[in-house]
C-alpha positions in Angstrom: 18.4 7.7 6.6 15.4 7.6 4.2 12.0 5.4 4.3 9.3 5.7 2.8 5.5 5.0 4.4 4.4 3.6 0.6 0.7 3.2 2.1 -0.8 5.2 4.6 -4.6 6.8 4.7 -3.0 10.3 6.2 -6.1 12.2 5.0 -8.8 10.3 7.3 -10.8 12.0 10.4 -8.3 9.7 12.7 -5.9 12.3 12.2 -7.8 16.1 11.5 -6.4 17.0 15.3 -3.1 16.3 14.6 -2.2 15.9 11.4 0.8 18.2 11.2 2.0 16.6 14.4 2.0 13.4 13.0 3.5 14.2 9.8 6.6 16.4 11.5 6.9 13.2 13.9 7.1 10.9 11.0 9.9 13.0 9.6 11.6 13.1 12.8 12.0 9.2 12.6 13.2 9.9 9.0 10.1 9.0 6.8 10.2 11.2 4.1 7.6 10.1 2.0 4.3 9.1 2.5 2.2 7.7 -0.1 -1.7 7.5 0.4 -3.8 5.3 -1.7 -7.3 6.1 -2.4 -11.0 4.5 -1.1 -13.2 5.8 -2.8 -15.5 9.3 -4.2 -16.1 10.2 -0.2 -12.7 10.6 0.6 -10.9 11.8 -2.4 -11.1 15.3 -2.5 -9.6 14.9 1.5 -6.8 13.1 0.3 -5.9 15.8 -2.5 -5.9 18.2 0.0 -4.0 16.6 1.9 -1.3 16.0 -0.8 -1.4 19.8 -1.7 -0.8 20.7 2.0 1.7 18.6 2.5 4.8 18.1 0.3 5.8 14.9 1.4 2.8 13.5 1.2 1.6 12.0 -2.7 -1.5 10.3 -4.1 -2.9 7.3 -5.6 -6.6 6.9 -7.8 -8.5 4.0 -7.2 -11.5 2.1 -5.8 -11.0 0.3 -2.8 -12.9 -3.2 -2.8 -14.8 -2.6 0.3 -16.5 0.0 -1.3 -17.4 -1.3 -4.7 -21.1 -1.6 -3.9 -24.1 -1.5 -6.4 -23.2 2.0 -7.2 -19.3 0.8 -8.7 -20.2 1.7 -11.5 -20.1 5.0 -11.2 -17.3 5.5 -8.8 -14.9 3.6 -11.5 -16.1 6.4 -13.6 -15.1 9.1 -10.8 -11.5 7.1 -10.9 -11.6 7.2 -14.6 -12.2 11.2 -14.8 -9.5 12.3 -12.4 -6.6 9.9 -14.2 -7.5 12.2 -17.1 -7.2 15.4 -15.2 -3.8 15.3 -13.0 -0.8 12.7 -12.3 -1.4 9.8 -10.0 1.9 7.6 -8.3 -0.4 4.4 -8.5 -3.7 2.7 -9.2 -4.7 1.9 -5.8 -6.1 0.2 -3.6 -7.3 -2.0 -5.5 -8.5 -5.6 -5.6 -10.2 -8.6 -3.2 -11.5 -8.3 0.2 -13.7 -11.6 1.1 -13.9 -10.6 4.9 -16.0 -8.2 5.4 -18.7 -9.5 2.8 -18.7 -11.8 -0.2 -22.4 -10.7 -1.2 -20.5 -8.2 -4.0 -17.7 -10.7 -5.2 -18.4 -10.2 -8.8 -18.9 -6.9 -8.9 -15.0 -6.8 -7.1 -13.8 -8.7 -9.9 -15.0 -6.5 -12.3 -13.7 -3.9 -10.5 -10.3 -5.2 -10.7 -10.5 -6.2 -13.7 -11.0 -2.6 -15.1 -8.8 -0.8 -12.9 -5.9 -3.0 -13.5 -6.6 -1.7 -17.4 -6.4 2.2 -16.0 -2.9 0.6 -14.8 -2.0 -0.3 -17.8 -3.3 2.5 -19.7 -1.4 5.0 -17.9 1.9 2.7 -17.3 1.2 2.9 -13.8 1.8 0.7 -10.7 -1.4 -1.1 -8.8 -1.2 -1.5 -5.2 -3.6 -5.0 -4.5 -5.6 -5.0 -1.3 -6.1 -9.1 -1.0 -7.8 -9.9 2.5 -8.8 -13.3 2.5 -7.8 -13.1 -1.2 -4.3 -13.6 -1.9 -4.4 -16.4 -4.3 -7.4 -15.2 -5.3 -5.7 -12.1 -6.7 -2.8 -13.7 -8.0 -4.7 -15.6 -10.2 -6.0 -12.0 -11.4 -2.7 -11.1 -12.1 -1.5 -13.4 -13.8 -3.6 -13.0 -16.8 -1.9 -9.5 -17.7 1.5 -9.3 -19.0 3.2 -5.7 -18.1 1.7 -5.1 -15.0 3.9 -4.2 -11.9 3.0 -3.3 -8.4 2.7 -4.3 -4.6 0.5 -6.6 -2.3 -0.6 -4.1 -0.1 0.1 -5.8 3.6 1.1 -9.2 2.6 0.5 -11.8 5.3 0.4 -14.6 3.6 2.9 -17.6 3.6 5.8 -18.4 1.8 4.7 -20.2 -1.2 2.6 -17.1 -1.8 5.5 -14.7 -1.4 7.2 -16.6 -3.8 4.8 -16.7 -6.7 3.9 -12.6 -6.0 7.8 -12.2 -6.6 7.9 -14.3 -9.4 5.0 -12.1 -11.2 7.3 -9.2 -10.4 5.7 -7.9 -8.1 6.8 -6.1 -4.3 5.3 -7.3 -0.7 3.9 -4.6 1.5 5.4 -5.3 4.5 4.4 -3.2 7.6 3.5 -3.8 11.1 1.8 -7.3 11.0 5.3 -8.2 10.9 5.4 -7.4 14.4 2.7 -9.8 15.4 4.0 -13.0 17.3 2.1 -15.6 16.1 2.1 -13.9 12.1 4.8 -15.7 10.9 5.6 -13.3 9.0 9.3 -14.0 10.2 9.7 -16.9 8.4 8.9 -15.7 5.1 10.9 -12.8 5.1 14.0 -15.0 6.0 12.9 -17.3 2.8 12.8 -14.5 0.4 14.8 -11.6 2.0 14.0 -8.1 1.2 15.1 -7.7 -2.4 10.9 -7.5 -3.3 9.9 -5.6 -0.2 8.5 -2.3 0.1 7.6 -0.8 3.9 4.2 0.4 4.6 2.1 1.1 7.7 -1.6 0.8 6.9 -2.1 3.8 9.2 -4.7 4.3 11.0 -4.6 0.7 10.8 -2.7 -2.1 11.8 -0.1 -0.8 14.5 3.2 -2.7 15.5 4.2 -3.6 18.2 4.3 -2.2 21.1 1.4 0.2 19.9 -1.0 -2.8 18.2 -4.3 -1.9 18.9 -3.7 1.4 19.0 -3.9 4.5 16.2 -0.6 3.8 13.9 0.7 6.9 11.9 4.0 7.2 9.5 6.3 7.5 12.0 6.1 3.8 13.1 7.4 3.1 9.6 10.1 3.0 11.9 9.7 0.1 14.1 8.9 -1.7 10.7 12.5 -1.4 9.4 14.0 -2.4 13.3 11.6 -5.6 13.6 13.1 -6.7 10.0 16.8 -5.8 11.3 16.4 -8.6 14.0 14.9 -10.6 11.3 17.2 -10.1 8.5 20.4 -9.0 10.7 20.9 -6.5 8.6 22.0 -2.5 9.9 18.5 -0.4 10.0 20.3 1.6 7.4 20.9 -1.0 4.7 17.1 -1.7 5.3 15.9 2.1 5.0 18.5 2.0 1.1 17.0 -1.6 -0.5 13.5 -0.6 0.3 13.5 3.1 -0.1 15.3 2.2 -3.6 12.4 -0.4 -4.2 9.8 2.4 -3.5 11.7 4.8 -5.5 11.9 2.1 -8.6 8.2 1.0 -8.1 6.2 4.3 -7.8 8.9 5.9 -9.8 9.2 8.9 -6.8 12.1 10.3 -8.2 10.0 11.9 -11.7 7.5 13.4 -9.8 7.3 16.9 -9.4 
């Protein structure tokens, strides 16, 4: 069997103890990929590091939107200098968080906006973070022809799901699913998993029966078993459709 953990934050303090650990753990439970997308200038260089020690571990560029604060500006132009220098999987994360704090909502946009170019540019993949945001960013989609990509940790409903998959796009699904009262189930059974991608959000974001606690790769896992009681599908036909959606939407099979 072969998953793929298509968004996990790896190279964060949460794991300088144990990284290793948790990276031979998450191949034990057959995650063989793990794809980290990017916050900002402060953790960057981490991440890269982190890719170079770690083979099955690959990186994304971007500018997270709970970090584009007055000084966005100049981290888009950090993001801008290293697509010129190397190979990136995806643009990402990218795009609306209206949680945390609205007080920077247009500077979000604009931040969007350009990155979604950079996507474009480089024939590249975005990876949309959309708390509180989801129609939000669709609408930001839908004014670009040619892009492709994934809500990152969709939890939205299934009227949502439906017009994500109609712009061609792939649902992040990781362990919110796991949640009771998510409902998560009910819009996986409405649009199956021909669109679906697995991720974990680790550290964040947990399933069940670790929620609340650190989650890592591994759980990747327990992802693909809650959407075999879902789906009643065999864990393995789950880990070949979305490790073949991965594969097709970050294109893992041409990298080096």
């Amino acid at each position: 069997m072969y998953l793929v953990d298509t968004h996990a934050h790896i190279y964060l303090p949460e794991f300088d103890d144990d990284r290793k650990e948790i990276i031979n753990r998450a191949l034990e439970s057959d995650v063989q990929k793990i794809l980290m997308p990017a916050i900002d200038s402060s953790t960057h260089k981490n991440m890269l590091q982190v890719e170079e020690d770690f083979n099955e571990c690959m990186s994304m560029m971007g500018l997270h939107p709970c970090s584009v604060k007055d000084n966005y500006e100049k981290e888009l132009e950090v993001v801008r200098e290293y697509l010129t220098k190397r190979n990136f999987i995806a643009i990402g994360e990218i795009g609306l968080d209206f949680y945390w704090d609205t007080s920077y909502t247009n500077q979000q946009y604009t931040a969007f906006h350009e990155q979604i170019m950079f996507a474009l540019r480089y024939d590249l993949p975005i990876v949309i973070h959309s708390r509180n945001a989801i129609d939000a960013c669709i609408e930001v989609v839908e004014q670009y022809t040619g892009l492709r990509g994934v809500f990152h940790c969709f939890s939205g409903n299934l009227d949502q799901a439906e017009k994500i998959i109609e712009l061609g796009f792939m649902l992040g699904i990781g362990g919110v699913v796991s949640f009771k009262n998510a409902g998560l189930d009910k819009v996986i059974e409405g649009v199956g998993l021909k669109n679906v991608i697995l991720e974990t959000d680790a550290p964040y974001l947990a399933p069940v029966p670790f929620r609340g606690k650190r989650n890592e790769p591994s759980y990747t896992k327990l992802v693909a078993e809650k959407l075999c009681s879902i789906t009643a599908q065999t864990i393995n036909e789950i880990a070949e459709l979305t490790t073949a959606n991965a594969n097709k939407l970050f294109k893992l099979n041409q990298q080096a």
